[in-house]
Residue, then its C-alpha position, 0 to 999 in steps of 0.5 A: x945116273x947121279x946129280x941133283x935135282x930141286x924141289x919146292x916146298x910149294x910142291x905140297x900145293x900141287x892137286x896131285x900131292x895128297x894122292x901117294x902114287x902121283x907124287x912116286x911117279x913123278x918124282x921117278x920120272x924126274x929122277x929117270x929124265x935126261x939130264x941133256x940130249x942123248x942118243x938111243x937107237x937112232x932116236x933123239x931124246x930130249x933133255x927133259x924127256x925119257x924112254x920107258x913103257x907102263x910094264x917097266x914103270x910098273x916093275x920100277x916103281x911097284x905101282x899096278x899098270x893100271x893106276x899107272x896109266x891112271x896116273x900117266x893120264x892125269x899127269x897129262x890132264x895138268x900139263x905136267x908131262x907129254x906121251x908121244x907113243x909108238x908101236x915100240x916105246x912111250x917118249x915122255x915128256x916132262x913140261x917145265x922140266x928146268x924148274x926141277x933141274x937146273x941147267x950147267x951153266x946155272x947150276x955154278x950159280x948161288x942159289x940165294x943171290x941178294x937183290x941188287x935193288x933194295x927199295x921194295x917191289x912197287x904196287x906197279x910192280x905187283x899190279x904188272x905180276x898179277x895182270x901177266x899171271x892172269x893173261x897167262x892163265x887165260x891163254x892157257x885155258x884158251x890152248x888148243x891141243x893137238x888131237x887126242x893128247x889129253x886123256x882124262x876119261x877118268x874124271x867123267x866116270x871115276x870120279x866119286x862126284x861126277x860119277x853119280x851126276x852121270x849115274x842120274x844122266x844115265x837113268x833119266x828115261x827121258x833124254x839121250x846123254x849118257x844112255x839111249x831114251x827108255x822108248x829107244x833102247x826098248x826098240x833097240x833091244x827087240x832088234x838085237x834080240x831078232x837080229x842076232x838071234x839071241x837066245x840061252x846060248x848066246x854069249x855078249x859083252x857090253x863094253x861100257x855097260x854103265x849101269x846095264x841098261x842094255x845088259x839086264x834086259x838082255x840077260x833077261x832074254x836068256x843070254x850070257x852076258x858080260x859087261x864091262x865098265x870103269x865107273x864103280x858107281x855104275x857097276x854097283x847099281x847094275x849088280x844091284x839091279x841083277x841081284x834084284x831080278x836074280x840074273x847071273x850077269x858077270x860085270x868086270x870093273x876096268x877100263x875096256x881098253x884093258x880088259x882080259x878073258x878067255x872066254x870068246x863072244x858071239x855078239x859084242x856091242x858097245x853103244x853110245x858112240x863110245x868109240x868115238x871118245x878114243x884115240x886112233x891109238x886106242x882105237x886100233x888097241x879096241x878092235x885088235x881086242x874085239x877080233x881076238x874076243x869074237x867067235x869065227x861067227x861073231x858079230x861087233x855092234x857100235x854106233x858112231x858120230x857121222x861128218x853131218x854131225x860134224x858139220x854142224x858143230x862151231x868153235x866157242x868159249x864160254x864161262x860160267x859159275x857152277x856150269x851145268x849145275x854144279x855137275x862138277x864139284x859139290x863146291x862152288x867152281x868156275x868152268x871155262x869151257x872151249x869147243x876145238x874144232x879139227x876139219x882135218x882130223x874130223x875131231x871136236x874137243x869140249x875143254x873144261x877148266x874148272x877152277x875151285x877154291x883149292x884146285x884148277x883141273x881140265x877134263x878134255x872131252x873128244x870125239x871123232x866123226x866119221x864118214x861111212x868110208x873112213x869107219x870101214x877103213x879102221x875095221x878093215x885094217x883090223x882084220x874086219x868086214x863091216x857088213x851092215x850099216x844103219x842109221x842107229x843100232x835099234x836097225x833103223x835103214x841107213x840115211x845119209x842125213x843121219x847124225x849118226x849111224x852104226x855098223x855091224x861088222x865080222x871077221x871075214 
């Protein structure tokens, strides 16, 4: 592949420019983009856009898959590019890919034309640029994704600042934001415990630990356990809280998504109504990882959000100065926040764009609803039996007004 393609200096004022692996891949990406509409294999790709996968952009670019779908998701997050994903290839998109690459037509023309108008722009001029910037901005803060295509999980548990404000959610015993209220868990852990007949042998990971609510107390009951996580912030004060209490507890920093052994469970767990902040896709990757982790005996324990809660939920938009307490920036912040409604997919997005002195960035917050019929779908199309459903996971009996409710399921 040859040609040229263009970059502005005002590129050093992209969010991304300081943060090495960003700029590498997308300027890779750039570089590996069709110049014009092709075929390959029957499929149309697009100029602008290219076939590729992590593996193969891991080996080109030297990046780890890892911080390469990190940094595919916050490409994602600013709209610099699309993903549209099947079974056999990733079709990335790069947005406002003429602004890199100039057409055939375009590319004949000088690239420092005179103005035919010498006089100066008016202040009318500058006024009329101004306004469409704004209205263009607020439009934009105002876009409603398509389901699930935006993915920035990282900005809520990665992120140094937003990490330690879920951290203090999470170890606040008194509320239900990041983790279950102190009287809840204690229920819900003597229910497991009798449930699933937890004893020196039984082995359990926790996908999505957080700082071990759950994990100490149920190694303290003798069991094996293993959770995972992708806040380092989380996991630090979870180790603490083992070395403490002298508990053997092996917690795996990663993405769950993600995460190898091979090692094989009696009971996994993962609690919170995590499931419900993924994908379809991811979905499908998550209980395809569950099945092959569990014992032929083993049980999966998860929550979810019910169709009453979607019900419940209204379309808004709001604006406000330090929104949520200055939850997202140690610095002052403007925050948009847009709730999505989508009847048809039963999703609810909340889209944050947070405007600070020296970045803009959006974090989308999704989560699926799901009717006791459609969740035992997804299992059963995963080699699942869901075999119990409850109201919560402390075992309480299921009611159909419950905003919530989970399931126990095992391979059949």
């Amino acid at each position: 592949m040859s040609g040229w393609i263009k970059l502005h200096r005002k590129l050093k004022e992209w969010e991304w420019y300081n943060d090495s692996q960003m700029v590498h891949l997308f300027i890779h990406l750039l570089f590996g983009a069709n110049y014009e509409a092709k075929q390959w294999k029957g499929v149309t790709v697009n100029r602008g856009q290219i076939i590729t996968g992590r593996k193969q952009l891991s080996k080109e670019t030297g990046i780890s898959e890892q911080s390469i779908r990190t940094c595919m998701e916050r490409l994602k997050s600013t709209n610099e590019l699309t993903i549209k994903s099947t079974n056999r290839y990733s079709i990335i998109t790069i947005c406002n890919y003429d602004s890199y690459q100039l057409s055939e037509d375009d590319s004949n023309q000088p690239t420092n034309q005179p103005n035919p108008n010498k006089q100066p722009a008016t202040n009318q001029q500058l006024t009329t640029t101004k306004k469409l910037k704004k209205d263009k901005e607020l439009k934009e803060f105002n876009t409603r994704p398509a389901p699930f295509q935006f993915y920035t999980a990282d900005e809520l548990w990665a992120n140094e600042h937003t990490a330690k404000q879920m951290l203090e959610y999470h170890l606040n015993e008194t509320i239900d934001v990041s983790s279950r209220n102190k009287d809840f868990i204690e229920r819900s852990l003597e229910w497991i415990v009798s449930h699933f007949g937890v004893d020196k042998n039984t082995e359990i990971a926790d996908f999505g630990c957080g700082p071990g609510l759950y994990t100490t107390k149920l190694a303290e009951r003798d069991a094996i356990v293993t959770g995972i996580d992708f806040s380092e912030n989380s996991l630090k004060y979870a180790k603490q809280v083992a070395a403490k209490k002298d508990l053997k507890i092996n917690y795996v920093l990663t993405n769950y998504l993600d995460f190898e052994t091979t090692n094989s469970f009696d009971l996994l767990t993962m609690i919170m109504c995590d499931f419900c902040a993924l994908s379809p896709e991811q979905r499908k990757i998550m209980l395809s990882k569950f099945y092959s982790l569990l014992k032929p005996d083993g049980s999966v324990l998860l929550d979810v959000y019910s169709l009453n809660s979607f019900n419940q939920k209204e379309e808004s938009a709001t604006y406000e100065l330090n929104q949520l307490n200055g939850f997202w920036s140690p610095e002052d912040y403007y925050c948009y926040v847009n709730t999505f409604k989508y009847e048809k997919e039963k999703v609810i997005l909340d889209k944050y764009t947070i405007i600070e002195e020296s970045r803009k960035r959006v974090v989308y917050n999704w989560q699926q609803y799901f009717s006791k019929d459609s969740l035992r779908k997804e299992f059963e199309e995963n080699g699942f039996k869901v075999e119990e459903i409850y109201s919560d996971v402390a075992g309480s009996t299921y009611n159909p007004e419950t905003t919530e409710f989970a399931v126990v399921a095992k391979k059949p």
